[in-house]
N, C-alpha and C positions, 0 to 999 in steps of 0.2 A: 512936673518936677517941683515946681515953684509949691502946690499942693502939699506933696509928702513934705519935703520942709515946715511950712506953717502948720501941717501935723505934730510933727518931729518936736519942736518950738512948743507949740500949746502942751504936750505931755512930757518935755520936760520939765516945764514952770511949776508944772501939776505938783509930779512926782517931787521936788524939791531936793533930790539926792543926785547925784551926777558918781558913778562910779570911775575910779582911774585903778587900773591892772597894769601889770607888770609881768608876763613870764617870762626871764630867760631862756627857759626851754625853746619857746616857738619865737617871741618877739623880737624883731629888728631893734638892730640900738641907733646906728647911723646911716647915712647916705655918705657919698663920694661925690659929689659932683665933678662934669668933665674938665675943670680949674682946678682940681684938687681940695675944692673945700669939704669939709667936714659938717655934715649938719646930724645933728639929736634928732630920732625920730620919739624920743621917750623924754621927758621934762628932767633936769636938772635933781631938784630933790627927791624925784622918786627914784633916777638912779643912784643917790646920796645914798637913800633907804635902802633903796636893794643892797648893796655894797655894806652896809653897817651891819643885815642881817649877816651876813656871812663873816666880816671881820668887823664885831662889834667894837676893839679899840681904835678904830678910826673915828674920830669925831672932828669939829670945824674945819670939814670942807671948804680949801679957798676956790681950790683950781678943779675943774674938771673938763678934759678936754682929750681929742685921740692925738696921737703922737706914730709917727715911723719910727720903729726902730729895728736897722739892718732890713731896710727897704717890707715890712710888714708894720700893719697900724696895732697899736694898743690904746684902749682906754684907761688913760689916769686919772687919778682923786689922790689930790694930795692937800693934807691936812694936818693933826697934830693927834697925838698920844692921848686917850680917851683919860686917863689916870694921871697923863701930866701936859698940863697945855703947852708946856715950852717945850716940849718934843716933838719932831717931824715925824710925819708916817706918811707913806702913799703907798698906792695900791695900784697896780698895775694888771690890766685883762685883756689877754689876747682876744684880738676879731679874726672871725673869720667868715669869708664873704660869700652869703650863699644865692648869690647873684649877682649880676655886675655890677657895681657900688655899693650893693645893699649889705650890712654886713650886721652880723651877733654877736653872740658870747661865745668863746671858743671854750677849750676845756683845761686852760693852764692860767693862773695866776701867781701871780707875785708881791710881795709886800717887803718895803725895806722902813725898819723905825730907826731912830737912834737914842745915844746914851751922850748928853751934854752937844747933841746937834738941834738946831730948829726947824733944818728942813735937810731932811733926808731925799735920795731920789736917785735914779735909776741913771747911772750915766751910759757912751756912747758903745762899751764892753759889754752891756748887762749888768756890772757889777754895781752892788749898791753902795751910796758913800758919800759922806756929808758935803752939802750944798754951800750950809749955813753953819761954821763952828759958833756957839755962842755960851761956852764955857771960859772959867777964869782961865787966864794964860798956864799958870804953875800944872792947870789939868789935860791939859792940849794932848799929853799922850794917851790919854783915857777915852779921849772923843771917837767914836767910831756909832756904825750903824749896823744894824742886822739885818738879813737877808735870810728871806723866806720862799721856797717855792710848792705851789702845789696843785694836786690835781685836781678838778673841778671849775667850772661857773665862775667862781669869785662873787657871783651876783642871787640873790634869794627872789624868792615868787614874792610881789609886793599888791595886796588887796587895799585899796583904801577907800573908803568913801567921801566924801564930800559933803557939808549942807551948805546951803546957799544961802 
């Protein structure tokens, strides 16, 4: 064992490229552990990027992280309006678990933005609706968020290479 390693080792130093892939189609996103924890089987920014491919106005990612909601997990990214930073967006991807903890990308997603909100987001109904009013008072009736639902992934095939 210790062999193929220090194989493994010397031709990737060689090669100087390190590839990192992403299919939702076939790849796991997270674990469950038997505590309930949540762990990423896939890094942080590349699920950033998968997720941007598909809804490019999501940009600065704060949060990413899975969520129950009505006792089923979703992974959210929740960020801000690609065309206006003071706007909230998040994204919402159903899992579904194709082993026991192991869980993907299901085939329904969701996104809620808003219009004079800073963080939009998914409350305990489904519905979408401002977290963060951060409009002048006189506009307070104008604050609202849009809700989108659709079918597909939510998440794109992401190739990336690496130099070291």
């Amino acid at each position: 064992m210790r062999t193929i390693y220090i194989i493994l080792l010397i031709w990737c130093s060689f090669d100087g490229q390190a590839q990192i892939t992403f299919d939702p189609e076939r790849d796991t996103l997270a674990a469950n552990t038997p505590q309930g924890l949540w762990k990423f089987r896939i890094s942080e920014p590349i699920l950033i990027q998968s997720a941007r491919m598909i809804t490019p106005e999501l940009s600065n990612v704060q949060d990413v992280r899975v969520q129950d909601i009505h006792g089923k997990p979703y992974l959210f990214f929740k960020g801000a309006q690609k065309d206006q930073p003071d706007t909230g967006f998040t994204v919402m991807i159903q899992l579904v678990e194709i082993s026991k903890g192991i869980w993907k990308a299901g085939t329904i997603y969701q996104a809620c933005w808003g219009a004079l909100c800073s963080k939009c987001g998914f409350d305990e109904y489904w519905g979408c609706a401002c977290e963060r009013y951060d409009g002048p008072v006189e506009d307070a009736d104008t604050s609202m968020c849009n809700h989108m639902i659709a079918v597909g992934m939510g998440l794109g095939k992401v190739e990336v290479f690496e130099h070291r």
